[in-house]
PyMOL commands that place a pseudoatom at each C-alpha (Angstrom):
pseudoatom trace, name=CA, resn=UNK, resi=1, chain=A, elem=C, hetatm=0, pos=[0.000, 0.000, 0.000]
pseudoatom trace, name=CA, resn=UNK, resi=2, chain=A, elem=C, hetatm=0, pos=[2.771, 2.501, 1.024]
pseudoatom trace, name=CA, resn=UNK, resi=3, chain=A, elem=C, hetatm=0, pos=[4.587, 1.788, -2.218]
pseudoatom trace, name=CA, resn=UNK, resi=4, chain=A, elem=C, hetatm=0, pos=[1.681, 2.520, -4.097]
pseudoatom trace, name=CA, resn=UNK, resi=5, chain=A, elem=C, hetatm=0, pos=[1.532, 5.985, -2.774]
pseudoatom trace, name=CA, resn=UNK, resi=6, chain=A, elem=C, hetatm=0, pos=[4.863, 6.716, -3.503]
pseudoatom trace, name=CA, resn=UNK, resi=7, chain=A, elem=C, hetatm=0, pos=[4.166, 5.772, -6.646]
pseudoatom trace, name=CA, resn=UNK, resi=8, chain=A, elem=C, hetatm=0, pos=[1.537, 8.257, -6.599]
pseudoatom trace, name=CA, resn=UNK, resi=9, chain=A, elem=C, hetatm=0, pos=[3.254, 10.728, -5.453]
pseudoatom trace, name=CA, resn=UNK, resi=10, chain=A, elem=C, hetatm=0, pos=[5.776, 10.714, -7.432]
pseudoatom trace, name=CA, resn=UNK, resi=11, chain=A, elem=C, hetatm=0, pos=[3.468, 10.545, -10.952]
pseudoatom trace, name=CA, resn=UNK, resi=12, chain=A, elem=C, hetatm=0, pos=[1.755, 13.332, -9.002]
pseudoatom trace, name=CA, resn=UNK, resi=13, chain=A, elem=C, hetatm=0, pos=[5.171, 15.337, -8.978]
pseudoatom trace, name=CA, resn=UNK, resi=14, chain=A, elem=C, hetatm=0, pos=[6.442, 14.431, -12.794]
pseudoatom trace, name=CA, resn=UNK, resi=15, chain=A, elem=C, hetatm=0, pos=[3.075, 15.459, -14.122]
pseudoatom trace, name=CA, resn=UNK, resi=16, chain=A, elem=C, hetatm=0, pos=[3.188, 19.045, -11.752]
pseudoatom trace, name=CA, resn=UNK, resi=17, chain=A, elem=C, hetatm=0, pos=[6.900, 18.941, -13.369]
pseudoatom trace, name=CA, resn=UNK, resi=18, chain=A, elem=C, hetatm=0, pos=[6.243, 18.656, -17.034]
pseudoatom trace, name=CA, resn=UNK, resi=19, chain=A, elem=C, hetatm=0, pos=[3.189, 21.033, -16.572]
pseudoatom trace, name=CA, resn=UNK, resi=20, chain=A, elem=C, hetatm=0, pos=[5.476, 23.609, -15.364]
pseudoatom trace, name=CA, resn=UNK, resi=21, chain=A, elem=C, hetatm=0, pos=[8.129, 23.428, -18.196]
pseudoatom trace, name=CA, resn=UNK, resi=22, chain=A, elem=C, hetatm=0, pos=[5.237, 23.033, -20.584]
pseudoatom trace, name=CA, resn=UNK, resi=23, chain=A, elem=C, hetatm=0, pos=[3.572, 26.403, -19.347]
pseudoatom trace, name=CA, resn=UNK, resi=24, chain=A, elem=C, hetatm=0, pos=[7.063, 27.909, -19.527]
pseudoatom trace, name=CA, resn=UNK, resi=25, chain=A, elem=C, hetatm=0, pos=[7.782, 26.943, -22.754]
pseudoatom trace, name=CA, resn=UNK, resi=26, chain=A, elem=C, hetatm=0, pos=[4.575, 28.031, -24.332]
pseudoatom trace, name=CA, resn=UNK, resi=27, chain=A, elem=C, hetatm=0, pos=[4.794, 31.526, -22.520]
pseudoatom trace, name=CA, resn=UNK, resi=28, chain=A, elem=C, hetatm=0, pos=[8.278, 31.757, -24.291]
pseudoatom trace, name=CA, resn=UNK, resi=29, chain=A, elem=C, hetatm=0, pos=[7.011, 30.895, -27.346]
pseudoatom trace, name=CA, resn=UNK, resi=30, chain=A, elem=C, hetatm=0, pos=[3.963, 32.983, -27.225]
pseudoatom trace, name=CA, resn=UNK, resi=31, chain=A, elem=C, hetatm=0, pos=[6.091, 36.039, -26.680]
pseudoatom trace, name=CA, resn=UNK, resi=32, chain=A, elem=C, hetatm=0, pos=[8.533, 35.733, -29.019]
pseudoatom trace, name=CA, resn=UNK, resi=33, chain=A, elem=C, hetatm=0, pos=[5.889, 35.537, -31.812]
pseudoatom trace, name=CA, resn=UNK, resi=34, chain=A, elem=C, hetatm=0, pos=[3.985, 37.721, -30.560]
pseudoatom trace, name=CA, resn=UNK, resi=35, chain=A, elem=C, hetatm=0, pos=[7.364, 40.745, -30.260]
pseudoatom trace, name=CA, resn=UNK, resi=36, chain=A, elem=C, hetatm=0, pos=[8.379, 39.858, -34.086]
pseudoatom trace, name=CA, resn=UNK, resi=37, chain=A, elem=C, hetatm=0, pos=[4.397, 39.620, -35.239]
pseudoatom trace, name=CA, resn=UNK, resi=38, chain=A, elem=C, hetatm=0, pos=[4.702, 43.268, -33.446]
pseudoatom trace, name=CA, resn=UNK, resi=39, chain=A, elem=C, hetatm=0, pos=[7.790, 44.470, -34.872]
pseudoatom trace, name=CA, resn=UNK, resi=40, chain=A, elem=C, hetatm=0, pos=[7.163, 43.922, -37.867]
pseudoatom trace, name=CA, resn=UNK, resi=41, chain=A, elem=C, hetatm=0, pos=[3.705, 45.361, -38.239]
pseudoatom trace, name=CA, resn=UNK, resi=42, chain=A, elem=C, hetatm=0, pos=[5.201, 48.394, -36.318]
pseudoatom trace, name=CA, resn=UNK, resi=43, chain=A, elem=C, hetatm=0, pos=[8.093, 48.687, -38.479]
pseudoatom trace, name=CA, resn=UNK, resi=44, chain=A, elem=C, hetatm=0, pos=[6.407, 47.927, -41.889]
pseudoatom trace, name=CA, resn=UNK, resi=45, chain=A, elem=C, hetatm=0, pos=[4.289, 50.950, -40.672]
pseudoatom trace, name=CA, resn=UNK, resi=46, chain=A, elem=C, hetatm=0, pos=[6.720, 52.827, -40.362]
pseudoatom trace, name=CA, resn=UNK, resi=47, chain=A, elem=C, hetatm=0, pos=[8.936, 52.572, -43.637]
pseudoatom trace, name=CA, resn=UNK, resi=48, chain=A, elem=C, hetatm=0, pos=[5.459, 52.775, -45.403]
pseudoatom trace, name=CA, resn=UNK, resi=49, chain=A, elem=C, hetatm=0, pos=[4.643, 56.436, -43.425]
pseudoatom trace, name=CA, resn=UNK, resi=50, chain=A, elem=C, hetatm=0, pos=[8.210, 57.797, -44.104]
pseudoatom trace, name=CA, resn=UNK, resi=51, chain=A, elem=C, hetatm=0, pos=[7.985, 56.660, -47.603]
pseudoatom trace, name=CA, resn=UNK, resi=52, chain=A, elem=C, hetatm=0, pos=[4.124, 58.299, -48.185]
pseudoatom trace, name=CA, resn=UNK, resi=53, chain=A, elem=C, hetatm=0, pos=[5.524, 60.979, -46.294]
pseudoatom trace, name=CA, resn=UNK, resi=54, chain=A, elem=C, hetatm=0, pos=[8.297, 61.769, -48.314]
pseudoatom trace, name=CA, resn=UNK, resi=55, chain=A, elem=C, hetatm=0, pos=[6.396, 61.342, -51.313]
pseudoatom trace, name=CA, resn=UNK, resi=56, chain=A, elem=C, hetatm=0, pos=[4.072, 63.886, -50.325]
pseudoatom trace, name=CA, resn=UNK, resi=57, chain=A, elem=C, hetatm=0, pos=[5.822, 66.502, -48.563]
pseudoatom trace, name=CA, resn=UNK, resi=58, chain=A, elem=C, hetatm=0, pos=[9.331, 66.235, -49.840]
pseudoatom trace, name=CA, resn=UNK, resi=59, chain=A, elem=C, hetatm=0, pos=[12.471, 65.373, -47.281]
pseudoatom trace, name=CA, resn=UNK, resi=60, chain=A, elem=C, hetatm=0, pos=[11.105, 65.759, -43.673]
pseudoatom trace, name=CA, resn=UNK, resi=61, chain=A, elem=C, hetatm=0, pos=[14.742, 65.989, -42.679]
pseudoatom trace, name=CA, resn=UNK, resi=62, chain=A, elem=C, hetatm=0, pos=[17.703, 68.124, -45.171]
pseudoatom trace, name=CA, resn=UNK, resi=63, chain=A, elem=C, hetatm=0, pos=[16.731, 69.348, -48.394]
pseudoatom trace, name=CA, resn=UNK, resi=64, chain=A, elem=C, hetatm=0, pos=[17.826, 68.138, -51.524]
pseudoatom trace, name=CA, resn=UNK, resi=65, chain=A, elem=C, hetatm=0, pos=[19.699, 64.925, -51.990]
pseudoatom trace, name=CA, resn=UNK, resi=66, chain=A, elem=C, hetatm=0, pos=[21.035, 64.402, -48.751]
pseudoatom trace, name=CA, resn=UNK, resi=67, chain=A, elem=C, hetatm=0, pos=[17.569, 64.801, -47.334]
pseudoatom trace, name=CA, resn=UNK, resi=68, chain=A, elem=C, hetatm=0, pos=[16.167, 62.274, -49.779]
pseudoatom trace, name=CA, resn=UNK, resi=69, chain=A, elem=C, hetatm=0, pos=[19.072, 59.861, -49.541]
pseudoatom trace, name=CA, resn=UNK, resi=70, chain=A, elem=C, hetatm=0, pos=[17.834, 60.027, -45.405]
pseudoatom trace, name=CA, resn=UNK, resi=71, chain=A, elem=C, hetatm=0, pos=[14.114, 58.988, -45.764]
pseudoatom trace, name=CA, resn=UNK, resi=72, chain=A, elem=C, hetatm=0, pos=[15.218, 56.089, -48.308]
pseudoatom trace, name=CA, resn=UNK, resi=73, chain=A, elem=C, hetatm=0, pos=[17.756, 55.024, -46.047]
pseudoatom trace, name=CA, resn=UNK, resi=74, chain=A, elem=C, hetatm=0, pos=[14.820, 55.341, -42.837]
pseudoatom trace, name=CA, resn=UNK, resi=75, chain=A, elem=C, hetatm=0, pos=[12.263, 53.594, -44.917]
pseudoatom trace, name=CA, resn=UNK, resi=76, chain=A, elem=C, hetatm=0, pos=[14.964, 50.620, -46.420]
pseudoatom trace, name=CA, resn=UNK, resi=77, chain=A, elem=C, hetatm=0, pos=[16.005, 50.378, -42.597]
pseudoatom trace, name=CA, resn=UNK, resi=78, chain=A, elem=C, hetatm=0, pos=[12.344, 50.002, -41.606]
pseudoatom trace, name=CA, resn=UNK, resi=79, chain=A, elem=C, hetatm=0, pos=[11.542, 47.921, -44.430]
pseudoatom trace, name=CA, resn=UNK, resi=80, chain=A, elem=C, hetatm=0, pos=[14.064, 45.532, -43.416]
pseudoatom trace, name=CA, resn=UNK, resi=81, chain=A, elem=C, hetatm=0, pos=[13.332, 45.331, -40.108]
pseudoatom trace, name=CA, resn=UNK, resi=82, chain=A, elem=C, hetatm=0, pos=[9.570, 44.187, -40.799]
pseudoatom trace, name=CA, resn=UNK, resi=83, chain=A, elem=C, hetatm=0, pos=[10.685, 41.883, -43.696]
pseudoatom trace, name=CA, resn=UNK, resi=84, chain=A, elem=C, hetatm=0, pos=[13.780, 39.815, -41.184]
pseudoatom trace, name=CA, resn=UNK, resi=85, chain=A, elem=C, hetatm=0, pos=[10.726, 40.021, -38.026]
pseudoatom trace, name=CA, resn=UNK, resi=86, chain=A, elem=C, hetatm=0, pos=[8.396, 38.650, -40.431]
pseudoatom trace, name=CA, resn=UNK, resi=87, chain=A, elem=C, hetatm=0, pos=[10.754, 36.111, -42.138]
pseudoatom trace, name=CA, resn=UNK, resi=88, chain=A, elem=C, hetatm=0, pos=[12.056, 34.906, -38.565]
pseudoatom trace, name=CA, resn=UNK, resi=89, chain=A, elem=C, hetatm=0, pos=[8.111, 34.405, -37.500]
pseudoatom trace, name=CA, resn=UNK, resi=90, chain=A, elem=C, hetatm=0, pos=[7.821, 32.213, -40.403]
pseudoatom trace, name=CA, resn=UNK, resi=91, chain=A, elem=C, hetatm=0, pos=[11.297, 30.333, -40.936]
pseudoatom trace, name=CA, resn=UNK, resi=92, chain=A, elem=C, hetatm=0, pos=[11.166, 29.565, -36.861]
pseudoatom trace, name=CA, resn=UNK, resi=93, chain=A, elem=C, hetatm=0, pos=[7.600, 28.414, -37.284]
pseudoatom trace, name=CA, resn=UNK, resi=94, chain=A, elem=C, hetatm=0, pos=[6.515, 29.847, -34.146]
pseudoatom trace, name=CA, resn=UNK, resi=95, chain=A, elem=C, hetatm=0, pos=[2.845, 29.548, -35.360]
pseudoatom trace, name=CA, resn=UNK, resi=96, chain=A, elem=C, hetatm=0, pos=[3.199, 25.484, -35.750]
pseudoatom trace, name=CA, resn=UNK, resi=97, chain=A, elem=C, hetatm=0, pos=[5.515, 25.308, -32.369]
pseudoatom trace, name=CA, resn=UNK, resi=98, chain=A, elem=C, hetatm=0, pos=[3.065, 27.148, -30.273]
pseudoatom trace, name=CA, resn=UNK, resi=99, chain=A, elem=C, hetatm=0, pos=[-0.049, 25.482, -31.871]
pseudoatom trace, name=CA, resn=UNK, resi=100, chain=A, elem=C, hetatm=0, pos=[1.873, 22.218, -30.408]
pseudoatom trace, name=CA, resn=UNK, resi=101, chain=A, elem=C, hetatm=0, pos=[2.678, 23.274, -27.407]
pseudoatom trace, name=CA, resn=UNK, resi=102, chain=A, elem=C, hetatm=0, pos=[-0.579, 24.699, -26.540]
pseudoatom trace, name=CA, resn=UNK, resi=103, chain=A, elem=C, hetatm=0, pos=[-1.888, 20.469, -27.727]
pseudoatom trace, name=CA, resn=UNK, resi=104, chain=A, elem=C, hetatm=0, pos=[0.197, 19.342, -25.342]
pseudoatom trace, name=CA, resn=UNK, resi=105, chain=A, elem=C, hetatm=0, pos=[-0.477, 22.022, -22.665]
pseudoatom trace, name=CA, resn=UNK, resi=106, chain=A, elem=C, hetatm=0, pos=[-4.078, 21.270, -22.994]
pseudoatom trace, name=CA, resn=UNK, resi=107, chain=A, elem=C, hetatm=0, pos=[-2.908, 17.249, -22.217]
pseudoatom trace, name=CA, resn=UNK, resi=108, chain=A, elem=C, hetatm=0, pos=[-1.001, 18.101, -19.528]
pseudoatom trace, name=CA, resn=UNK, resi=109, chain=A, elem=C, hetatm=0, pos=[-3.502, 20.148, -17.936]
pseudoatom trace, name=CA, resn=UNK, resi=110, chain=A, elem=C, hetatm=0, pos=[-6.092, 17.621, -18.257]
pseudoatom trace, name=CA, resn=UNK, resi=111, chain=A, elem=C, hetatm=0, pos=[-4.165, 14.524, -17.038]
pseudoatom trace, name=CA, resn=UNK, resi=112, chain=A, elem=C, hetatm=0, pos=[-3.248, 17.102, -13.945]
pseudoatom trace, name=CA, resn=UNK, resi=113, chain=A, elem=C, hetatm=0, pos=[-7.177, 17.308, -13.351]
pseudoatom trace, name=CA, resn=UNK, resi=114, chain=A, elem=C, hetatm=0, pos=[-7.884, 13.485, -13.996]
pseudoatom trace, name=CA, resn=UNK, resi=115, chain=A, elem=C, hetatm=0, pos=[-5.527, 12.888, -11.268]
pseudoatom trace, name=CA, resn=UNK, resi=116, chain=A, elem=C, hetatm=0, pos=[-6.613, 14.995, -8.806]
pseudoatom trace, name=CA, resn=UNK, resi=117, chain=A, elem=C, hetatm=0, pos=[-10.347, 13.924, -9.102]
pseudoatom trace, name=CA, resn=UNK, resi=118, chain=A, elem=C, hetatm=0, pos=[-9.616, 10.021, -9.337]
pseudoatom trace, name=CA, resn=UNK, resi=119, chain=A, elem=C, hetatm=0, pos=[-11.898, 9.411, -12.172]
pseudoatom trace, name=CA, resn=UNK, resi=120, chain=A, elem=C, hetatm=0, pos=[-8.945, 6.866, -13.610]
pseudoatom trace, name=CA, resn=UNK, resi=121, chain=A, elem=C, hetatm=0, pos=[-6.357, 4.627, -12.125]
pseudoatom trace, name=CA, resn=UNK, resi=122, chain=A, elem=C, hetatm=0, pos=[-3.015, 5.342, -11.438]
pseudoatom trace, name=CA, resn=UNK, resi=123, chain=A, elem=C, hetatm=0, pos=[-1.783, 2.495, -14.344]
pseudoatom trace, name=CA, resn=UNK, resi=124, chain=A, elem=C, hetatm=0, pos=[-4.316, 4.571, -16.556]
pseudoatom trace, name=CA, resn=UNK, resi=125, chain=A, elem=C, hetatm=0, pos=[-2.977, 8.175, -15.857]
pseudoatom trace, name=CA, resn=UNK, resi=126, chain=A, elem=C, hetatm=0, pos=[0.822, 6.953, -16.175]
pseudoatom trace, name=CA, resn=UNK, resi=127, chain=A, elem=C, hetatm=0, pos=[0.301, 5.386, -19.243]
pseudoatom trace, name=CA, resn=UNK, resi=128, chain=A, elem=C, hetatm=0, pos=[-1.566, 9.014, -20.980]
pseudoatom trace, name=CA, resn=UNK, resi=129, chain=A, elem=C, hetatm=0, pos=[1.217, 10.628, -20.045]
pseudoatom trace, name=CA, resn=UNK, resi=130, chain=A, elem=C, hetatm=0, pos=[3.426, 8.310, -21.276]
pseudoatom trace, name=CA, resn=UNK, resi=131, chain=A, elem=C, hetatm=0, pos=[1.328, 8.728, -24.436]
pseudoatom trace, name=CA, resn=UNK, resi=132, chain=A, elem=C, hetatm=0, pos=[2.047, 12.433, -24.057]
pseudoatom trace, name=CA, resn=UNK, resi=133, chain=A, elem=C, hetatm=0, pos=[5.821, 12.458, -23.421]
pseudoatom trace, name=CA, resn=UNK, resi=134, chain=A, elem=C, hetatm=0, pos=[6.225, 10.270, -26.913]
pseudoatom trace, name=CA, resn=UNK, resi=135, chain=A, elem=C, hetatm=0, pos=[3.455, 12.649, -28.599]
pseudoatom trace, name=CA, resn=UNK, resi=136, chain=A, elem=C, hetatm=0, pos=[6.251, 15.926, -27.570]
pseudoatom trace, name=CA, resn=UNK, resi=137, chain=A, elem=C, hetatm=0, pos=[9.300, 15.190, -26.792]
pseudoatom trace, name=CA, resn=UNK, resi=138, chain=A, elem=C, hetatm=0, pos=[10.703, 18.165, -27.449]
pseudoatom trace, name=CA, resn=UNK, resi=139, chain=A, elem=C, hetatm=0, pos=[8.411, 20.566, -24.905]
pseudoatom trace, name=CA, resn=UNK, resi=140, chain=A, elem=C, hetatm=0, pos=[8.782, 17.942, -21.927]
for i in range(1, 140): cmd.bond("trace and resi %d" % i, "trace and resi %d" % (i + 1))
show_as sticks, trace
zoom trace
């Protein structure tokens, strides 16, 4: 009987474990996408403004060429900025990662409920997560 409880216990304390660095990781992930999602919009914004701008109104800063040569070199700069946030979004596939990591938070979550209400054995609830570690292995 005791060894069954420390059993439990322990299954108890590797699910509250990988439910921990789950959460964690999906935080991370979650704002990382969401800063270069930002930047970039921001930044895309931007180049497009100073470009309009300059269209419009001539240099906002110098006259002439130099002045020009400054809001092309502020919107490229911009422009860049948005186009490496947007590519690293994509290439880094932070939209896929996160979609999995929020799958497996969502397992996690719910084998931490099943075993606090007792609806399924111990054998049962060792063997989902089991399920679950194979499923991710690389968020627990």
């Amino acid at each position: 009987m005791e060894n069954s409880n420390q059993e439990n216990n322990i299954l108890v304390q590797r699910i509250a474990d990988s439910l921990k660095r789950v959460e964690t990781e999906t935080d991370r992930l979650r704002r990382a996408s969401t800063r270069l999602i930002i930047t970039g919009l921001f930044t895309s914004a931007a180049a497009t403004l100073v470009a309009g701008l300059t269209a419009i109104a001539g240099p906002l800063v110098g006259e002439g060429i130099p002045g020009w040569r400054l809001a092309c070199i502020a919107a490229a700069l911009f422009g860049f900025i948005a186009t490496m946030c947007t590519g690293l979004e994509q290439q880094l596939k932070f939209s896929d990662r996160l979609a999995e990591a929020n799958q497996c938070l969502a397992r996690m979550r719910s084998l931490e409920l099943t075993l606090s209400t007792g609806s399924q054995s111990a054998e049962q609830i060792a063997g989902e997560y089991n399920d679950t570690l194979r499923s991710y292995p690389g968020l627990i």
